[in-house]
KENU-760535 format. One line per 4 residues: number of its first residue (from 0); their letters; for each residue x, y, z of C-alpha. Coordinates in nm, 3 decimals, always signed. Each point is the difference from the previous one (the first is absolute). Layout:
NUM	A	X Y Z; ... .
END
This chain:
0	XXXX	+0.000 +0.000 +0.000; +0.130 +0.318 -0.106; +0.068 +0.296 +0.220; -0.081 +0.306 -0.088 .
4	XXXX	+0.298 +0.340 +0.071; -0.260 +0.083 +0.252; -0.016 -0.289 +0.198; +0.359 -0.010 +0.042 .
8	XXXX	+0.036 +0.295 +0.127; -0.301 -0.037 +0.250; +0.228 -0.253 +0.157; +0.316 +0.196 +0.007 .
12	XXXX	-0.198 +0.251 +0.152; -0.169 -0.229 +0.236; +0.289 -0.155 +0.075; +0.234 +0.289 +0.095 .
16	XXXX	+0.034 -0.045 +0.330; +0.303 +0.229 +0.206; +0.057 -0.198 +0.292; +0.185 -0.341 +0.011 .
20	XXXX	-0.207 -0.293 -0.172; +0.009 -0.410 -0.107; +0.100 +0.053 -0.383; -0.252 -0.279 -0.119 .
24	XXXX	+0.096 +0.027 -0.387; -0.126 +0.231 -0.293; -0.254 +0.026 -0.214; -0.050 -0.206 -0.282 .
28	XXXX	-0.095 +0.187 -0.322; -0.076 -0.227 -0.289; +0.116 -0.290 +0.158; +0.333 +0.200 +0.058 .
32	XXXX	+0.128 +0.165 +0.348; +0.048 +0.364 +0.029; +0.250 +0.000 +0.215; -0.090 +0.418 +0.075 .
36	XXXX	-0.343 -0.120 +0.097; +0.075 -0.221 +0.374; -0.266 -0.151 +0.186; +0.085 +0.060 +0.385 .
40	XXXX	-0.166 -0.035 +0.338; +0.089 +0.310 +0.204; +0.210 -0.156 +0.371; -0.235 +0.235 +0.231 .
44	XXXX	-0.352 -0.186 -0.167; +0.186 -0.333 +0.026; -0.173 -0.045 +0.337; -0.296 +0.017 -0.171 .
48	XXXX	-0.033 -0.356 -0.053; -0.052 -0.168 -0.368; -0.085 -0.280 -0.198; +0.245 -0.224 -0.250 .
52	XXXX	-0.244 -0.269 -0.199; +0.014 -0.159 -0.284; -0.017 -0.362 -0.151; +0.235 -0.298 +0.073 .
56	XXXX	+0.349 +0.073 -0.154; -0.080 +0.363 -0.068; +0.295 +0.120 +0.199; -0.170 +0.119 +0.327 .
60	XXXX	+0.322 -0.153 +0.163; +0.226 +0.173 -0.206; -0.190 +0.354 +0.083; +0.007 -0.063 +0.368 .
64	XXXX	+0.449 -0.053 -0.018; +0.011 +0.272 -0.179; -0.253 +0.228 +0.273; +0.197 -0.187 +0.264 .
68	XXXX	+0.375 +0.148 -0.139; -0.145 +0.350 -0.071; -0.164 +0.012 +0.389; +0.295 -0.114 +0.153 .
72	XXXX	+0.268 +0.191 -0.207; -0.205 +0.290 +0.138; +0.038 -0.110 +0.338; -0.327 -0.190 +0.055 .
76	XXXX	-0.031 -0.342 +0.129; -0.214 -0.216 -0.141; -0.194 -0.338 +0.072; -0.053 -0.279 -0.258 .
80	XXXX	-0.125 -0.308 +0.013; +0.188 -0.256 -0.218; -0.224 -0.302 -0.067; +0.196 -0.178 -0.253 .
84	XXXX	+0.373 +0.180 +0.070; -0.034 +0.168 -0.306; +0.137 +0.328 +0.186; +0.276 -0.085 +0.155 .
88	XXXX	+0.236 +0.089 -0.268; -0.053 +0.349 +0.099; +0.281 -0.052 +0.270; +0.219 -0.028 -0.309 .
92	XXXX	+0.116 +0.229 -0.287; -0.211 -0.071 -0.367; +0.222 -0.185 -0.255; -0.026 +0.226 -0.334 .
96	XXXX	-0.038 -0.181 -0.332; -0.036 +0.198 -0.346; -0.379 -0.032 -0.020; -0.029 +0.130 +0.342 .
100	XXXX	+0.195 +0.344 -0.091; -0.176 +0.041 -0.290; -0.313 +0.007 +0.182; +0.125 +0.242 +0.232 .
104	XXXX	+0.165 +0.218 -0.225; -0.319 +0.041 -0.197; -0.254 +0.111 +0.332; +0.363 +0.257 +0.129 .
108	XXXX	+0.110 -0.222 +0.263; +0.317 +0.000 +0.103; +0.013 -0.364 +0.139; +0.306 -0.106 +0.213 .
112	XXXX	-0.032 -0.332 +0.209; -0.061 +0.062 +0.353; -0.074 -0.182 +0.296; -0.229 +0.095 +0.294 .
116	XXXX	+0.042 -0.069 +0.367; -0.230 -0.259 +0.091; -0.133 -0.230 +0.251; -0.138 -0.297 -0.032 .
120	XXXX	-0.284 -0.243 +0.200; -0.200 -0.260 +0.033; -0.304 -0.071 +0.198; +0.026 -0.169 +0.289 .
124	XXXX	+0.330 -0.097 -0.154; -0.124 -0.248 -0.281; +0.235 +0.125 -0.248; +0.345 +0.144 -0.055 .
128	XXXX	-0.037 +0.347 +0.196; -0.052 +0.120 +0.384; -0.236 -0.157 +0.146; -0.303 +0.208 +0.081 .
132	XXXX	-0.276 -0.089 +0.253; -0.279 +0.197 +0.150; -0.150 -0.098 +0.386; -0.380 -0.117 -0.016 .
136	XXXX	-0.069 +0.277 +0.217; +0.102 +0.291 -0.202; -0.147 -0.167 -0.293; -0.364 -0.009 +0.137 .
140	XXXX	-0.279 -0.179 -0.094; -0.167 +0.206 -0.274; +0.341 -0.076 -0.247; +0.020 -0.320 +0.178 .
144	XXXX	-0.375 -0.092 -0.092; +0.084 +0.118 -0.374; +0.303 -0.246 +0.008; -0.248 -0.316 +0.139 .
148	XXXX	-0.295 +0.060 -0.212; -0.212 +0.071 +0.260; -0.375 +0.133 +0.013; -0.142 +0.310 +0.167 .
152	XXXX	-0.111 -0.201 +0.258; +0.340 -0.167 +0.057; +0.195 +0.344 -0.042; -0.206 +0.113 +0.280 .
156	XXXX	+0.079 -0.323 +0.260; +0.370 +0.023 -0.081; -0.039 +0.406 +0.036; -0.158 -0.108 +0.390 .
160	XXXX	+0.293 -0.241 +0.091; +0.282 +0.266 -0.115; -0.175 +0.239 +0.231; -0.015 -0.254 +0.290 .
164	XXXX	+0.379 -0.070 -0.055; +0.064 +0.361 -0.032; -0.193 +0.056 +0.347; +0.159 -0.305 +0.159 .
168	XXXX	+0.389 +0.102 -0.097; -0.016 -0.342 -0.219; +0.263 +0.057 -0.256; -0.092 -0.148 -0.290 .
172	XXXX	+0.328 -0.037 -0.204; -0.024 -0.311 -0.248; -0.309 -0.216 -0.069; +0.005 -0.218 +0.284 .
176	XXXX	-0.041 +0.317 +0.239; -0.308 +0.033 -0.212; -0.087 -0.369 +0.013; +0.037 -0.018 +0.393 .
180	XXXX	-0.238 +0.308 +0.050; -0.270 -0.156 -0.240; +0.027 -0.384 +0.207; +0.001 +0.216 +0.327 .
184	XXXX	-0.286 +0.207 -0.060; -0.231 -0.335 -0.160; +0.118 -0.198 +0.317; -0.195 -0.013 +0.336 .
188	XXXX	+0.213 +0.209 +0.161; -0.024 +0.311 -0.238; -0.285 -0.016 -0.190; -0.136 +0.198 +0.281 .
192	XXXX	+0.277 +0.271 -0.068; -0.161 +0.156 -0.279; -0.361 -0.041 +0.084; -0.129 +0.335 +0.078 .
196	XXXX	+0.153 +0.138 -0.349; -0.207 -0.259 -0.182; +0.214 -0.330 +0.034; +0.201 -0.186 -0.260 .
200	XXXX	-0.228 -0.283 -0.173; +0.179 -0.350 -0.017; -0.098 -0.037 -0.306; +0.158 +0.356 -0.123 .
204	XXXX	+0.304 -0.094 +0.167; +0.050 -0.322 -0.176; +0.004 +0.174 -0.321; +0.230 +0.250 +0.119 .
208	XXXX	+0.232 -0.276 +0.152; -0.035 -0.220 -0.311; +0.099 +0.290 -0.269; +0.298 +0.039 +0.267 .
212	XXXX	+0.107 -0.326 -0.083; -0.045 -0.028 -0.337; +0.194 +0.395 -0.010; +0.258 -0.207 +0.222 .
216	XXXX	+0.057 -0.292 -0.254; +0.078 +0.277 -0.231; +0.287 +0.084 +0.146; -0.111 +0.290 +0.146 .
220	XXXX	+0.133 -0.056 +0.345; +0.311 +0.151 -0.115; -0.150 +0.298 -0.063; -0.138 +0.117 +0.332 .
224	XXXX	+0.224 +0.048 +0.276; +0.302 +0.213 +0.152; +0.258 +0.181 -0.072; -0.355 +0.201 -0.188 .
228	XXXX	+0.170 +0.190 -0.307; +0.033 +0.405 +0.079; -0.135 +0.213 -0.254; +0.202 +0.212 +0.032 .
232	XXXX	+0.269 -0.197 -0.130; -0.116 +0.086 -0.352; +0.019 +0.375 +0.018; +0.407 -0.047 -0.027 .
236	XXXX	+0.222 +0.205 -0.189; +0.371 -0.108 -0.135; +0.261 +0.227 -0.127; -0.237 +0.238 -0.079 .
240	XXXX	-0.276 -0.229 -0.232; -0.288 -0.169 +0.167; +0.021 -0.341 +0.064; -0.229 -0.238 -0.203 .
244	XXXX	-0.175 -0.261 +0.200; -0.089 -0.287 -0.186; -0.235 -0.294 +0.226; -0.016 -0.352 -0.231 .
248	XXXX	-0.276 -0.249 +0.106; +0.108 -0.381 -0.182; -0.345 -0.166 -0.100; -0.201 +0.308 +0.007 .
252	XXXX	-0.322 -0.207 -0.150; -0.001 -0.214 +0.313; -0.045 +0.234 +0.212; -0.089 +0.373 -0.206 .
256	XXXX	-0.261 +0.166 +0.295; +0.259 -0.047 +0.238; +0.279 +0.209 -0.204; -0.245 +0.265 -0.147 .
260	XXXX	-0.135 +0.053 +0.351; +0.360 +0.011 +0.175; +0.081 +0.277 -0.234; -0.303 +0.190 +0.176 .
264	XXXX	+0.122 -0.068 +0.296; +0.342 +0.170 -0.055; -0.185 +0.297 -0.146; -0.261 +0.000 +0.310 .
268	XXXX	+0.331 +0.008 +0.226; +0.146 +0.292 -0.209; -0.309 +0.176 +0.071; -0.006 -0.069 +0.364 .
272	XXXX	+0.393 +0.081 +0.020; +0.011 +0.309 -0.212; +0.031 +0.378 +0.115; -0.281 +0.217 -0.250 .
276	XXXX	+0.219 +0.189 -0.233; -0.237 +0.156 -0.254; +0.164 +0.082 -0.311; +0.327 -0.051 -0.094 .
280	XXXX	+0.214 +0.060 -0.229; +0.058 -0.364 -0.083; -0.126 -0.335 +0.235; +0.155 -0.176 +0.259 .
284	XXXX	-0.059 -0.339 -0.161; -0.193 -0.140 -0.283; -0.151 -0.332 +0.017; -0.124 -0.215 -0.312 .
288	XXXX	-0.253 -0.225 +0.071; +0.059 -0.299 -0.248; -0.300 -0.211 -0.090; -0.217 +0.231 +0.175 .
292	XXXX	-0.363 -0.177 -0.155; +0.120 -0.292 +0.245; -0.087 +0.250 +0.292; -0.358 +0.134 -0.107 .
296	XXXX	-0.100 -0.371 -0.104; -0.264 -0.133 +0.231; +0.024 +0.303 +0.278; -0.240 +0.129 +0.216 .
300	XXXX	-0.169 +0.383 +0.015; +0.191 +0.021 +0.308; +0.336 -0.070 -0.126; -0.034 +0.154 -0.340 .
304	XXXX	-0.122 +0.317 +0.222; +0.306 -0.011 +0.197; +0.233 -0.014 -0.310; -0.170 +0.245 -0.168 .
308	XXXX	+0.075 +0.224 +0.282; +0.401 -0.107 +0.083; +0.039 +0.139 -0.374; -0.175 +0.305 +0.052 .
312	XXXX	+0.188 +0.089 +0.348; +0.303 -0.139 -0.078; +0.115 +0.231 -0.218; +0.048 +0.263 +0.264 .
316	XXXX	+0.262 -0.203 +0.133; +0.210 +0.042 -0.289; -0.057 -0.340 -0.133; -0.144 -0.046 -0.346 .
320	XXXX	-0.151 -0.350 -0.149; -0.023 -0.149 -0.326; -0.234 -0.282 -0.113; +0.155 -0.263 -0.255 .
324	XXXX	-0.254 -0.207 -0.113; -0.181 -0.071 -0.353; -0.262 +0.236 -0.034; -0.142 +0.277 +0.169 .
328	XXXX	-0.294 -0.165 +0.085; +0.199 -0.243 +0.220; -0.016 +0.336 +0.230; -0.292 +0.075 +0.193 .
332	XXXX	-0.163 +0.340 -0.102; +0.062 +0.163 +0.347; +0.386 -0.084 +0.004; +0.040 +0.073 -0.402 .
336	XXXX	-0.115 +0.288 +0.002; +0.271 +0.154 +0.233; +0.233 -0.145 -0.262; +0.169 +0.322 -0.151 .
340	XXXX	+0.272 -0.165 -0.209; -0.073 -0.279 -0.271; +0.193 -0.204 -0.229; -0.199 -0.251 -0.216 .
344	XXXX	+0.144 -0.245 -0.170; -0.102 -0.155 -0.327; -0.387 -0.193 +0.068; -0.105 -0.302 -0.206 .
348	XXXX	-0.372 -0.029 -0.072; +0.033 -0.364 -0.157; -0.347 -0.116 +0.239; -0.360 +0.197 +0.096 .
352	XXXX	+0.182 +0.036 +0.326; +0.288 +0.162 -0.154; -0.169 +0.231 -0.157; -0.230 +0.096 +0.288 .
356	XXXX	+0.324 +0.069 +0.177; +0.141 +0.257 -0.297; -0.348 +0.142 +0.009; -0.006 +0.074 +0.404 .
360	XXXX	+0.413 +0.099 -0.024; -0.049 +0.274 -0.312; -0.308 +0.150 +0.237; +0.265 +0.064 +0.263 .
364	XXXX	+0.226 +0.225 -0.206; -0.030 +0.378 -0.052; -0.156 +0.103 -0.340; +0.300 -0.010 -0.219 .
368	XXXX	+0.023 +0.017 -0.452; +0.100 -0.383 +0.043; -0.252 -0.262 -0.105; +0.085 -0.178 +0.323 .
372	XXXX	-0.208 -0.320 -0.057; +0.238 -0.006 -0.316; +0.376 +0.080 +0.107; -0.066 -0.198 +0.343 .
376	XXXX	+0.078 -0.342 -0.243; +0.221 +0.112 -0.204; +0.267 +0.150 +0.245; +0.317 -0.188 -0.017 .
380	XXXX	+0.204 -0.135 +0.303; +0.172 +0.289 +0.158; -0.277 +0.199 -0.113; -0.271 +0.207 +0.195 .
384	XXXX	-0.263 +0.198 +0.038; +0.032 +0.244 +0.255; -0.142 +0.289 +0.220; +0.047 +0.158 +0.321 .
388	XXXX	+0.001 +0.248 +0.226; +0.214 +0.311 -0.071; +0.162 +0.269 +0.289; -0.360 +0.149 +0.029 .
392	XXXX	-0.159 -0.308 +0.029; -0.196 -0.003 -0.285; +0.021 -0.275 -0.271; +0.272 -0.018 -0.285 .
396	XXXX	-0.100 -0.023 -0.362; -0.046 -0.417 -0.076; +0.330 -0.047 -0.203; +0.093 -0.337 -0.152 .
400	XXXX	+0.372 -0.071 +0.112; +0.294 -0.217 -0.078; +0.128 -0.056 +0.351; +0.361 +0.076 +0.123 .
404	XXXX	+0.201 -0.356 +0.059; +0.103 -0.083 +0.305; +0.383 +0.068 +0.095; +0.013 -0.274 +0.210 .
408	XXXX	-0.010 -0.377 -0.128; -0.280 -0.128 -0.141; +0.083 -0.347 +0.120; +0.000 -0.162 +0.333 .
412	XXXX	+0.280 +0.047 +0.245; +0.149 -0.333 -0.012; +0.004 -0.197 +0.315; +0.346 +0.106 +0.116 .
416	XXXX	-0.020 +0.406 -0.028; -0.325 -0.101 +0.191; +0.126 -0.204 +0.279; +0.277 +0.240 +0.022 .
420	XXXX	-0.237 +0.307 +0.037; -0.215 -0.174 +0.230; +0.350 -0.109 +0.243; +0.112 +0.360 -0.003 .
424	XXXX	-0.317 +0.129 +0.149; -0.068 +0.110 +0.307; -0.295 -0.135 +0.065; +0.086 -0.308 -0.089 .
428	XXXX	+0.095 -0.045 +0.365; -0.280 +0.174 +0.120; -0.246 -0.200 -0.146; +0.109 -0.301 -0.043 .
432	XXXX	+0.030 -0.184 +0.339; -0.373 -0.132 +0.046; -0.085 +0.137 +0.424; -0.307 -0.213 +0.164 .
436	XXXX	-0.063 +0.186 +0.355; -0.275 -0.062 +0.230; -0.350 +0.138 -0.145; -0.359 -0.152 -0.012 .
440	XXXX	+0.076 -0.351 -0.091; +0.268 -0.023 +0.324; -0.240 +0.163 +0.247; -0.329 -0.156 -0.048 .
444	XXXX	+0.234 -0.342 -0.015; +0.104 +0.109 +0.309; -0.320 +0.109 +0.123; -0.134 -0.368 -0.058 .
448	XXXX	+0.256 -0.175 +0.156; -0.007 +0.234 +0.322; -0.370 -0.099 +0.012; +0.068 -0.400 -0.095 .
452	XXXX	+0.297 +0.047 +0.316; -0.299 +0.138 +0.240; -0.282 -0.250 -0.073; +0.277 -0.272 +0.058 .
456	XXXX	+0.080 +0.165 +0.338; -0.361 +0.015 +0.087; -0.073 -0.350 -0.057; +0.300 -0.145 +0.193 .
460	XXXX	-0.121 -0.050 +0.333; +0.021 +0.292 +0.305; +0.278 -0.017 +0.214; +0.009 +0.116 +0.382 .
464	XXXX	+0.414 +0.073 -0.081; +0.065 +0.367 -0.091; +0.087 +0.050 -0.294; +0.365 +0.018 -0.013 .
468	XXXX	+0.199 +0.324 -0.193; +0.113 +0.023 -0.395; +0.326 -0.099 +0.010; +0.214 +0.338 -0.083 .
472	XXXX	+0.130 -0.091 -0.324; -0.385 +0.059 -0.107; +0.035 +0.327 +0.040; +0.356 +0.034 -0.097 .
476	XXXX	-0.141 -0.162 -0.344; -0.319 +0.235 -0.052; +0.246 +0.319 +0.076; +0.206 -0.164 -0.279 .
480	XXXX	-0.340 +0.034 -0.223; -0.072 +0.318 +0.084; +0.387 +0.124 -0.070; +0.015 -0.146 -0.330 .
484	XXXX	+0.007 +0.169 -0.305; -0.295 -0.170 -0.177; -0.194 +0.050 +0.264; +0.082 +0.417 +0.020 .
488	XXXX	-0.104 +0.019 -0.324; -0.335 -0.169 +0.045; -0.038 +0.232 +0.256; +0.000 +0.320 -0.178 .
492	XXXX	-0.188 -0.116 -0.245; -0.280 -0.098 +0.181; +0.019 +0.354 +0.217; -0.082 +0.172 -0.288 .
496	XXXX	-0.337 +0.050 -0.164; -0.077 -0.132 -0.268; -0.124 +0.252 -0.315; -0.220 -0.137 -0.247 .
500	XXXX	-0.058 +0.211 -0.301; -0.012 -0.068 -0.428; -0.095 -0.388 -0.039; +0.002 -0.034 +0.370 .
504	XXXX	+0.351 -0.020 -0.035; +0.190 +0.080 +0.317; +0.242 +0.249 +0.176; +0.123 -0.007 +0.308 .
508	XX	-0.024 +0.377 +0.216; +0.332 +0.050 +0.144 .
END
C-alpha cells in the first residue's frame, strides 16, 4: 500500500519527540524504510504500559530484546520472562553476518554487538537460574485460588482459613502449612475455630485439599517456601545500564496458571513495596508479561478487577508493563485500554476465528490512512504496526515499521556463559540454600502431640506421690529454643501484622 508525501510526514511529525526515547525502527514507504521517518516510544510514557501481539513466529520475541537493550542502556531495569530461553542471548554481544548489516544499514542503524547485564532465574529453581520462591502467606488466597482452579465458593473458604492463620500467627510458608490448617480446622478439635465466621464445610475443604495435592504432584512444592524472592532485587542497576531480569519456567504447559499468576504476584509485591513517584522522566523498571492470555483465561470478576487496577496504580510507582500475547483481545477491555504503547505483529486470518480476531484488533487502533484489516497479513517478520503515546500523551500517527534488530544475540546463551552468569551472582547464595523454620505445619504438630501427651497423663492412674521437678536440662534445652536463630526469626515475624491488600496478597507492618 502506497503512502502518500503526506502521510509520511504526519509520522515524522508525530513522531518528533525531544526527550530520550526506544528507537523502534522507521517508517516503511513503499515497502522501503525511511530511515528520516523513526518510529519511537518517548522513555517518560514508557511507564505507561503497552501491548506487543502478534501471530506465532511474528517476532514478538525479537521486539521485546530489542525494548529490553534500549530500557536498560538507558538505565532501566527490566523483567522478562523467558519461557523457552529464547532471551538469554541478550547477556551476550550479537554475531553480525552480511544480511544482518544490510538490514540495518537500510532502516539507519548503526548496529554494533553488545551485551546487556543480566540475571537469570528459575522458579522455584526448576531450571538453570536462581531459584525463586514466594511464602504461601504473602501469596494469598485470591492468586492462590486462580493457581488451583477454584470456585467462588472455594476462593471464599480458602480466603476464611488465611484469615484464621493470619489471626492465629500460623505462618503459612509452603503447602503443607496450608495443608495442616485445612486438616486442623475439618478435625474435632478446630472445626469449632471458625464457627462464628461461618465455618469451613468438609466437603469445601476436600476440594481445596485435593487441588493441593494434585498442585503438589506438579511439582509445585518447590515453588512455595523461604528464602521468599525480594522484589526489589529487580530494580538493580550495573555500571550504569539496568539490569535485565530474565525468570525461565521448564514445562510451562504443565503447569501455565501457576507461572502467569506468579508474575502477578511479583507485580502485586512491587506495588505493595513501591514509594508513589508520579511522573518521571523515565521508569524504575519495566516488566513484560510473556504469554499474558494464560493469566485472563478462566479468572474471576474479582481477580480480573484487581489486575485491572495493579496496572492502573502501578504506574505511579515508576513501573511500566507490557502485555506479549497474540492479539489484543487476549487483554481484557479494562486493562487494554490503559495500554498506551502497541506493537502488532503480522495477524493470520486463515479460520472464522482468525478473522474475528483481525476484526476486534483493527477496532482497537486509532483511525489511521492504512487499510488495517489489509496490511495486518501482509506485514513481514520484523515488521509492525505501531502507535503510541507521545510526550503529551496523546496518540502517535499509526506508522507501519521495519523494526530496529537487536544488538544483542539472537540466539540462546549457551549453557556455559549461563552457568557462569548464574555462579557469579550474588544471589545465587542468597537464594539458593532451601530454609524450613518452624511455622503452621510445626505448631499445630506440636499442638496435637501436647494434647495426645495430656490425655495419656490423664488416663494413667492418680498418684498420692508429688509430682517430682523437670529435671534442669529441660529448661536448659527450651532456653536453647528460644536462643536460636530460627526461632528469632519466627518470632518477628509473627509480632508483626500481617497487611493484606491487591489479591489478598500479604505484607508484613514493620
Amino acid at each position: 500500500m502506497a503512502e502518500t508525501p503526506d502521510v509520511v510526514e504526519t509520522v515524522k511529525q508525530g513522531y518528533a519527540f525531544e526527550g530520550a526515547a526506544i528507537e523502534l525502527g522507521a517508517l516503511l514507504v513503499d515497502g522501503t524504510p525511511d530511515p528520516s521517518a523513526a518510529v519511537r516510544i518517548p522513555l517518560s510514557m514508557v511507564n505507561r504500559h503497552g501491548l506487543v501481539a502478534g501471530a506465532t513466529g511474528t517476532g514478538k520475541t525479537k521486539t521485546l530484546q530489542l525494548m529490553a537493550e534500549q530500557l536498560s542502556a538507558a538505565g532501566v531495569a527490566v523483567f522478562a520472562a523467558d519461557i523457552k530461553g529464547d532471551l538469554s542471548g541478550i547477556s551476550q554481544p550479537g554475531e553480525g553476518s552480511e544480511k544482518l548489516l544490510s538490514r540495518t544499514k537500510t532502516i539507519g542503524q548503526d548496529w554494533v554487538g553488545t551485551g546487556f547485564p543480566t540475571e537469570f532465574y528459575a522458579l522455584g529453581g526448576q531450571g538453570s537460574g536462581v531459584p525463586v520462591r514466594a511464602t504461601i502467606t504473602s501469596f494469598g488466597p485470591v492468586l492462590l485460588s486462580k493457581v488451583l482452579g477454584l470456585n467462588d465458593v472455594q476462593e471464599s473458604s480458602l480466603g476464611l482459613i488465611f484469615h484464621y492463620a493470619d489471626k492465629r500467627g500460623l505462618t503459612l510458608l509452603d503447602l503443607k502449612d496450608l495443608r495442616a490448617v485445612i486438616t486442623h480446622l475439618t478435625s474435632d478439635e478446630g472445626k469449632g475455630d471458625l464457627k462464628e465466621l461461618g465455618g469451613l464445610s468438609a466437603a469445601t475443604a476436600g476440594v481445596i485439599l485435593r487441588s493441593l495435592i494434585g498442585f503438589a504432584d506438579q511439582g509445585a512444592e518447590a515453588f512455595f517456601g523461604e528464602p521468599e524472592f525480594d522484589t526489589a532485587d529487580l530494580l538493580q542497576q550495573r555500571d550504569g545500564k539496568g539490569v535485565i531480569s530474565l525468570l525461565e519456567l521448564p514445562n510451562l504447559q504443565d503447569r501455565p496458571a501457576l507461572f502467569s499468576t506468579f508474575l502477578m504476584w511479583l507485580l502485586a509485591d512491587l506495588f505493595h513495596d513501591l514509594p508513589e513517584v508520579g511522573d518521571v522522566d523515565k521508569p524504575k523498571l519495566v516488566f513484560f508479561f510473556d504469554e499474558a492470555h494464560l493469566l485472563f483465561d478462566d479468572a474471576s470478576k474479582a481477580f480480573l478487577d484487581s489486575i485491572a487496577q495493579t496496572v492502573r496504580l502501578i504506574r505511579s510507582k515508576g513501573v511500566g508493563v507490557f502485555f506479549v500475547t497474540q492479539t489484543p483481545k487476549d487483554v481484557p477491555d479494562d486493562v487494554l485500554a490503559q495500554l498506551g504503547s502497541r506493537v502488532q505483529h503480522q495477524l493470520r486470518a486463515h479460520t472464522p476465528n482468525d478473522a474475528k480476531a483481525l476484526k476486534a484488533t483493527v477496532s482497537t487502533f486509532p483511525n489511521s490512512s492504512y487499510e488495517l484489516a489489509e496490511v495486518l497479513t501482509q506485514l513481514g517478520i520484523g515488521e509492525a504496526i505501531v502507535t503510541v503515546m507521545n510526550e503529551k500523551g496523546a496518540p502517535t500517527p499509526v506508522a507501519w515499521t521495519r523494526l530496529r534488530a537487536p544488538q544483542s544475540l539472537m540466539a540462546p546463551a549457551s549453557a556455559e556463559q549461563l552457568a557462569a552468569t548464574v555462579a557469579a551472582s550474588p544471589n545465587t547464595a542468597k537464594y539458593t540454600e532451601v530454609v524450613d523454620r518452624e511455622s503452621a505445619y510445626e505448631k499445630l504438630a506440636a499442638k496435637v502431640q501436647a494434647g495426645a501427651a495430656q490425655a495419656e497423663a490423664e488416663a494413667q492412674p492418680q498418684r498420692s506421690e508429688p509430682t517430682p521437678r523437670a529435671p534442669k536440662q529441660d529448661k536448659s534445652m527450651v532456653e536453647k529454643v528460644i536462643g536460636s536463630s530460627a526461632f528469632k526469626q519466627f518470632a518477628r515475624s509473627a509480632g508483626r501484622e500481617i497487611v493484606r491488600g491487591l489479591f489478598g496478597a500479604a505484607r508484613r507492618k514493620r
